[in-house]
Each structure stands twice: as structure tokens, then as C-alpha cells.
N, C-alpha and C positions, 0 to 999 in steps of 0.2 A: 504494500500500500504506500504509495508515495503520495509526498502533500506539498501541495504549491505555495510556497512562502511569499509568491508575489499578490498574490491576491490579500492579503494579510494589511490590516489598515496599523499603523503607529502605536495606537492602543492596543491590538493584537499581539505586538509583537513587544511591549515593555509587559503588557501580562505572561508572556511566554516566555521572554528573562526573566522573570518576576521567580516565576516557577520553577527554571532550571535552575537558577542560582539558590533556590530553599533544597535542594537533590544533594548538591555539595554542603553543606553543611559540616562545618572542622566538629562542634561541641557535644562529641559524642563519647565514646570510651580511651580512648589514644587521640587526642587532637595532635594534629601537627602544629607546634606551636614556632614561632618566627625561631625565637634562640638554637633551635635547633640544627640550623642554615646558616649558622652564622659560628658558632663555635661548635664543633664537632669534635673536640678531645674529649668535652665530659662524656662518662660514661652514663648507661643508665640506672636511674634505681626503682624503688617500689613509687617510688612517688611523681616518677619525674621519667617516666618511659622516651626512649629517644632510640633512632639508630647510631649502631656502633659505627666510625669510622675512625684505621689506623692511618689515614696517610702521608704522617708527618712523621720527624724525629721527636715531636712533641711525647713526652709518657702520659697515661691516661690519669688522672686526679689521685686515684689511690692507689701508685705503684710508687714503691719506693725511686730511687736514685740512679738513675738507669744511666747517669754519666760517668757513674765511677767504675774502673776496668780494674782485670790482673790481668799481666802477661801468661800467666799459670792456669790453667794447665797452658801447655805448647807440644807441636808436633815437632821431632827429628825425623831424621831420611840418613839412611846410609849410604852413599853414594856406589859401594858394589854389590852391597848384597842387596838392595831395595827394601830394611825394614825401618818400618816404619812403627815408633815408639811415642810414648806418648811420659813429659815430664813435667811433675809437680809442682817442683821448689829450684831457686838458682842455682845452688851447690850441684843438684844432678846436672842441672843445663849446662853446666859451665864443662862438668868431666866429659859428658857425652858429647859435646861440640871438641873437647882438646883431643878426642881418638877418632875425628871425623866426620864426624855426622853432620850433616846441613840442616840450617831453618825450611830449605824451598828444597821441595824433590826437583831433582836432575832435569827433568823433564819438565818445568817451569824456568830453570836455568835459559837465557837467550844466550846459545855461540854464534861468533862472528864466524861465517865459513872460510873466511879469508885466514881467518884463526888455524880452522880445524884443518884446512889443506895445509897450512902452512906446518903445522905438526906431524901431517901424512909424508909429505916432503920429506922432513929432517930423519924419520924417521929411516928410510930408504935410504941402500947404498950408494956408493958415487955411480957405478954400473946400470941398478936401476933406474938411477933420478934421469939417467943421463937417456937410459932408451925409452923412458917415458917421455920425456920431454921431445926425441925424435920423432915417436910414433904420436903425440900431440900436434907435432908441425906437419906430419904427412895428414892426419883428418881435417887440418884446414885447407889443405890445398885440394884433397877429395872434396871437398867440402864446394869451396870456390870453381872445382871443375863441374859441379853439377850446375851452380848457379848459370857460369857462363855456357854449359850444355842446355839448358832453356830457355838464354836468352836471345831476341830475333836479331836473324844478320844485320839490320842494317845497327839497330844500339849496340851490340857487340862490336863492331867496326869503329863506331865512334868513341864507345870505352877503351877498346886496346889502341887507338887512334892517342888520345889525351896520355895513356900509361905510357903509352914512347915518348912522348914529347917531353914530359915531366923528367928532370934528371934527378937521379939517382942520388940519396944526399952522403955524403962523403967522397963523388965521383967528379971531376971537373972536365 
């Protein structure tokens, strides 16, 4: 059943707010009262019903001191053997960090890879550094033959064109 509002005269339609607006009516069991939109850290009580919201750093009225911390407990990490311990008081923190154990597992640790090559490197003999670093100069130049094997004759022509021309720096 649909009903045409247009036909509807001024007075029709202030009686017909008149009405919908007695529908909504707050002054029932739970009103929604303003204060409640407006500070949302109190919580609620028997007297004073409200919704909860946490979405602040604010603590809720009857919670104790929620800024005060301990470092304790704390987690350790052992860096080979991956256990992971859990310590009380400074005296253990202090022993269990002097035989090794980390605040942040390994795995939170950020290595520079420039680092970590760089320890792959030294580690290798003069023998290998030397045929690795060989067989790293041959896959660029594999590397560079496939580019210039998909490139069209005529830009190929004009890149080795420019690479002759260009001298060679230590060459006069």
C-alpha cells in the first residue's frame, strides 16, 4: 500500500511529525542520554547504563594505574639453538644476556646483505673468491648477450654504433 505525500495539506503533515516524532521517544528504560557521546571512558553502572567504548589510551574510571610498567617478566632468544626463555628479575637478565642470548629473536634482527655477502666472501678461499668472481663476470656478459640477442637491428646498430665511439677510459 503506498501513500501519496503530495496530496497531504501543511497540517497533515506537522500532525504526521507530530506522530512520528512521539515513536522515538528516549524516556523509556535505557535512555540515550547526551553525556554519553560525548565522554565514553566512563564505564557503566547500575545506575547510569551506557555503552562501553575502549578506544583510547584513556583507562576506564575504576582501573587502577595503567601507566606504570616493569621490564619483568622479559623474553630471551638464543641465537643457535632458538630457545626461547622467559626472565623475572635483573640478576637472571643480566647472566643470561652475558652467555648470549638476545632481547629480539634473530629473525627480527634486520642484516644488511651487503653485510652478509660480505662475510660469504671472506669466508672463501683466494681460489674460490677468485673463480667466483670469474664465473660472476661470465653471467653478465651471458646476460648482456641475450639482451643484445632481442634487440632490433636497426637500435643495436646505433648502441654498438655510440660503444665505438666512446673511448675507453685509461686508453688515449
Amino acid at each position: 500500500m503506498a501513500i501519496d505525500f503530495n496530496s497531504l495539506t501543511a497540517e497533515d503533515l506537522l500532525a504526521l511529525k507530530a506522530k512520528l516524532d512521539g515513536l522515538t521517544d528516549v524516556s523509556g528504560r535505557s535512555p540515550v542520554r547526551p553525556r554519553q557521546l560525548h565522554d565514553l571512558r566512563l564505564l557503566p553502572t547500575k545506575d547510569d547504563p551506557r555503552p562501553t567504548f575502549f578506544m583510547s589510551a584513556d583507562p576506564p574510571r575504576n582501573a587502577g594505574d595503567l601507566t606504570r610498567t616493569t621490564p619483568f617478566p622479559a623474553l630471551l632468544w638464543h641465537p643457535e639453538t632458538g630457545v626461547e626463555l622467559t626472565v623475572t628479575d635483573a640478576k637472571t637478565y643480566t647472566v643470561y644476556l652475558s652467555e648470549g642470548y638476545l632481547t629480539h629473536p634473530l629473525y627480527a634482527i634486520e642484516h644488511d646483505p651487503m653485510d652478509l655477502l660480505a662475510a660469504q666472501l671472506d669466508a672463501l678461499s683466494e681460489q674460490d673468491r677468485e673463480a667466483l668472481i670469474e664465473s660472476q663476470r661470465q653471467d653478465r656478459i651471458s646476460d648482456m648477450r641475450r639482451k643484445l640477442a632481442a634487440m632490433p637491428e636497426d637500435k643495436l646498430a646505433i648502441l654498438l654504433g655510440q660503444a665505438e665511439r666512446k673511448p675507453k677510459a685509461g686508453k688515449k
